[in-house]
N, C-alpha and C positions, 0 to 999 in steps of 0.2 A: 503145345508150346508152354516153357513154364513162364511163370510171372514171380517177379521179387517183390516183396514188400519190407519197407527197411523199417528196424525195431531197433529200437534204444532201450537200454535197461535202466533205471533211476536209483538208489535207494534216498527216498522221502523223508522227512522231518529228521534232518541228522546233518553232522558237518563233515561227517568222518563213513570213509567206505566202509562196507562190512558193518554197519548198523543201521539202524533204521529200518522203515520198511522196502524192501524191493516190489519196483511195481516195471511193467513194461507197457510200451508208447508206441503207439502203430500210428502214421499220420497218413492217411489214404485220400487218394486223390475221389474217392465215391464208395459208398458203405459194400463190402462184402455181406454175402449171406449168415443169414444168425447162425447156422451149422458150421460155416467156415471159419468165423471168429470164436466157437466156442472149440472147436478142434484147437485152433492156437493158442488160447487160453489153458487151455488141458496140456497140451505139449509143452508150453513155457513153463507149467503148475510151480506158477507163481502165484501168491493170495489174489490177485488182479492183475490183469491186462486193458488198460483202456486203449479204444480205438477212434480217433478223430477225424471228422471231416469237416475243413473248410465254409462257411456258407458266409458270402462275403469275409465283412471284414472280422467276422468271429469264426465260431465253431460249432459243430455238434461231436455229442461224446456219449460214448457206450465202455461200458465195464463188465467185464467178465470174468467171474473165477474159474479155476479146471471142473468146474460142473454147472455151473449157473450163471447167469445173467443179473447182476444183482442194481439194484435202483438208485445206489448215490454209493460213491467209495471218494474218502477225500484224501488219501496218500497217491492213488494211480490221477486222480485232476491235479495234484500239487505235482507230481512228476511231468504230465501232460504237459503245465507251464514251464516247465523248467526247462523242456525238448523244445519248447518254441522258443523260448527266447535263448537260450544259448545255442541251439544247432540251427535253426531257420529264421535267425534275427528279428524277430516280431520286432516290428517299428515302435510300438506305444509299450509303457509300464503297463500296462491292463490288459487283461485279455475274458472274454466273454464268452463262455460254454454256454450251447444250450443243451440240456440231458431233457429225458423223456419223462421220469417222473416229478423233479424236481425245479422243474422252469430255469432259470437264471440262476449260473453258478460263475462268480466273477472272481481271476486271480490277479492279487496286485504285485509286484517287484521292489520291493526297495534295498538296493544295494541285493546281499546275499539272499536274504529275508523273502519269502517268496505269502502271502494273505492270501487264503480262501474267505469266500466270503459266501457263507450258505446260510439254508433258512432256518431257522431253528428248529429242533424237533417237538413234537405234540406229546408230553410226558406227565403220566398220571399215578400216584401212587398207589399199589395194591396189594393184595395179598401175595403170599409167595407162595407160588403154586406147587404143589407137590413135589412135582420132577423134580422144581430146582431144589426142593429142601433136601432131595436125599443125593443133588447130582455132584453137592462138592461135599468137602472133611468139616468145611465151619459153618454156622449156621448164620444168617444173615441179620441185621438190623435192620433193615427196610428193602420193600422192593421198591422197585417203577417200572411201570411200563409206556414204551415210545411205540410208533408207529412198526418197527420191523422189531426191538432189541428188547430185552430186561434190563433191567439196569436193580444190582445188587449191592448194597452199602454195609464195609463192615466197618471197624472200630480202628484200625491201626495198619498201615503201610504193611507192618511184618505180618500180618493175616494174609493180607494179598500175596508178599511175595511164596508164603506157603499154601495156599489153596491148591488142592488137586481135585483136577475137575474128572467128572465121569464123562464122556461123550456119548456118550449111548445114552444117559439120561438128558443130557441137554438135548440131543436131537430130537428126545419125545415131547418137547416143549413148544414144540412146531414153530419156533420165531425162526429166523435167521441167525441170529446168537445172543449172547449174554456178555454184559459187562458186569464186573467185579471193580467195586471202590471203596475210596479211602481218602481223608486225608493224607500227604503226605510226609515225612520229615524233613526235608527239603524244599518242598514245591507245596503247593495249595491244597493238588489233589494228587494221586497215583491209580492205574486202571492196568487192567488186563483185558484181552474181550477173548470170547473165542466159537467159534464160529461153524461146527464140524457139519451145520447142515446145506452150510455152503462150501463145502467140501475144506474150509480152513480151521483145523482144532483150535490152534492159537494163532491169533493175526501179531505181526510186531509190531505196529503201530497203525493204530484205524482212526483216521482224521474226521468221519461218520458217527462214531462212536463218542466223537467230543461236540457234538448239538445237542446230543441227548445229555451228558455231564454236564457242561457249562451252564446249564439253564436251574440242570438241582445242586449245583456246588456254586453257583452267584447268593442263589435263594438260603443256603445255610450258612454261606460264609459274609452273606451282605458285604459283597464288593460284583463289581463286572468286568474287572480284569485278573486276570488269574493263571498262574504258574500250573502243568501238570506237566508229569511225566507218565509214560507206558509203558511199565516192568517187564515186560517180555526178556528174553534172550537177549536178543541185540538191541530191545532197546528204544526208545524213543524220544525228546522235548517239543513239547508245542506250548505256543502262549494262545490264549481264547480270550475275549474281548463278546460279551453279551449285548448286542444294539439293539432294543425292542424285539423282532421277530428274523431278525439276524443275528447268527457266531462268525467272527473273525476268528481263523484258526491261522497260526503263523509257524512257517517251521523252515528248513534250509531243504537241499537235497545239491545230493553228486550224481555224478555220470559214472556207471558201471561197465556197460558195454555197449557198442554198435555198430548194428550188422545189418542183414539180411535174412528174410526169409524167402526161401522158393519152394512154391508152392505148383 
C-alpha cells in the first residue's frame, strides 16, 4: 500500500517567486528512515529538503541535500516556518526546532518578515590553504575558518560577482563548502557560497553561511546590525543582527508548490 507524504516547495529570503532560495518542507507525522528522506532529497535535488516532526508544542528537524545529511541549513528552517504558519496555522509568532547538531533553533514572524535565531559560528582566521588558492581566478585577502565552511574575503562586490570557482578543487578541501566575500555597494556585505561536496556547486542563498559572516563583518565593520546580500543567480536579501553568541538572520519567503508524495 502506498503512503502520501505532502511537500510544500518554499523559495526563502525573497519576496518575489523565482528567486531566492528553493527549499522543500516535509512535515511528518513520525521520522522516516535516513535512506528514505535521503531518496527524497535526491529526487527533489533541491540544495535542501527539510523534514519535520511534531514533539509537543515544537519540532524536530532534519535537512538533507541530493547526497548528504547536512547539520544546520537556514533557508530550508526559514521555509519549514513559513509552511507552519501559513499552511498549518501554528497559533503563536514563534516556533521552536530542535535539530541534532545545533540544539535550539527558534523562528520568529513578524508581519511578512520571518527571524532565525541561530548560534553563532566558531570562526578563526588562517591560512589559505592550498586547494583554495588555486580553486578560484582571484586570490583572496583573508581566510577564516568555522566549524564546517571557509570563509574567503576579497576587496570589492565586483570580484565576487566574477569569481569562477573550480569544484574539483574546492571539493579537495574536505569542508562542506566555501564562502566568497565582500563588502558590498549597496548592502554592508555581499557572499556567494558554494558547496559541490554537498552535492550543491552554488547554493542561492544559505542562511548557514551568514553565522559564520555576521560575526567577521560585525568585527570589521564595528556595527551588529547589518545589510547583506547573496549574488547568486536568483539571488538573495537577508538582514543579520550579532547578539553575543546568537545571529538573527531575517528574510521573507513565498509558496511555490503543494503536493504530494507517494511513496
Amino acid at each position: 500500500m502506498s503512503k502520501k507524504i505532502k511537500i510544500h516547495q518554499v523559495d526563502a529570503f525573497t519576496e518575489k517567486l523565482f528567486h531566492g532560495n528553493p527549499a522543500a518542507v516535509c512535515v511528518l507525522d513520525g521520522w522516516l528512515s535516513d535512506d528514505l528522506m535521503q531518496k527524497i532529497g535526491s529526487e527533489n535535488n533541491l540544495s535542501e529538503t527539510a523534514f519535520i516532526v511534531p514533539k509537543g508544542d515544537e519540532y524536530e528537524i532534519r535537512w538533507f541535500t541530493p547526497t548528504v545529511e547536512v547539520d544546520l541549513c537556514g533557508h530550508a528552517t526559514l521555509a519549514s516556518a513559513f509552511v507552519l504558519f501559513e499552511h498549518y496555522s501554528h497559533p503563536t509568532k514563534k516556533i521552536n526546532f530542535h535539530s541534532k547538531s545545533r540544539g535550539m533553533l527558534a523562528v520568529e514572524k513578524n508581519d511578512n518578515v520571518l527571524t532565525l535565531d541561530f548560534p553563532v559560528d566558531s570562526v578563526n582566521k588562517v591560512d589559505v590553504p592550498e586547494s583554495l588558492l588555486n580553486a578560484f581566478n582571484l586570490k583572496p585577502q583573508e581566510c577564516y575558518k568555522g566549524k564546517t565552511d571557509y570563509l574567503l574575503i576579497y576587496s570589492s562586490q565586483e570580484e565576487i560577482e566574477n569569481i569562477e570557482p573550480d569544484f574539483n578543487l574546492i571539493l579537495s578541501s574536505g569542508e562542506r563548502g566555501v564562502i566568497v566575500s565582500a563588502t558590498g555597494n549597496d548592502t554592508d556585505f555581499v557572499s556567494r557560497f558554494f558547496a559541490p561536496q554537498a552535492g550543491v556547486n552554488e547554493d542561492p542563498v544559505t542562511g548557514s553561511a551568514h553565522t559564520t559572516l555576521t560575526p567577521v563583518w560585525s568585527k570589521k565593520l564595528n556595527k551588529t546590525f547589518l545589510t547583506a546580500k547573496q549574488i547568486s543567480k536568483r539571488g538573495g536579501e537577508l538582514k543579520c543582527e550579532l547578539i553575543g553568541d546568537r545571529v538573527k538572520i531575517s528574510g521573507s519567503a513565498v509558496t511555490y508548490l503543494v503536493g504530494e508524495i507517494e511513496i
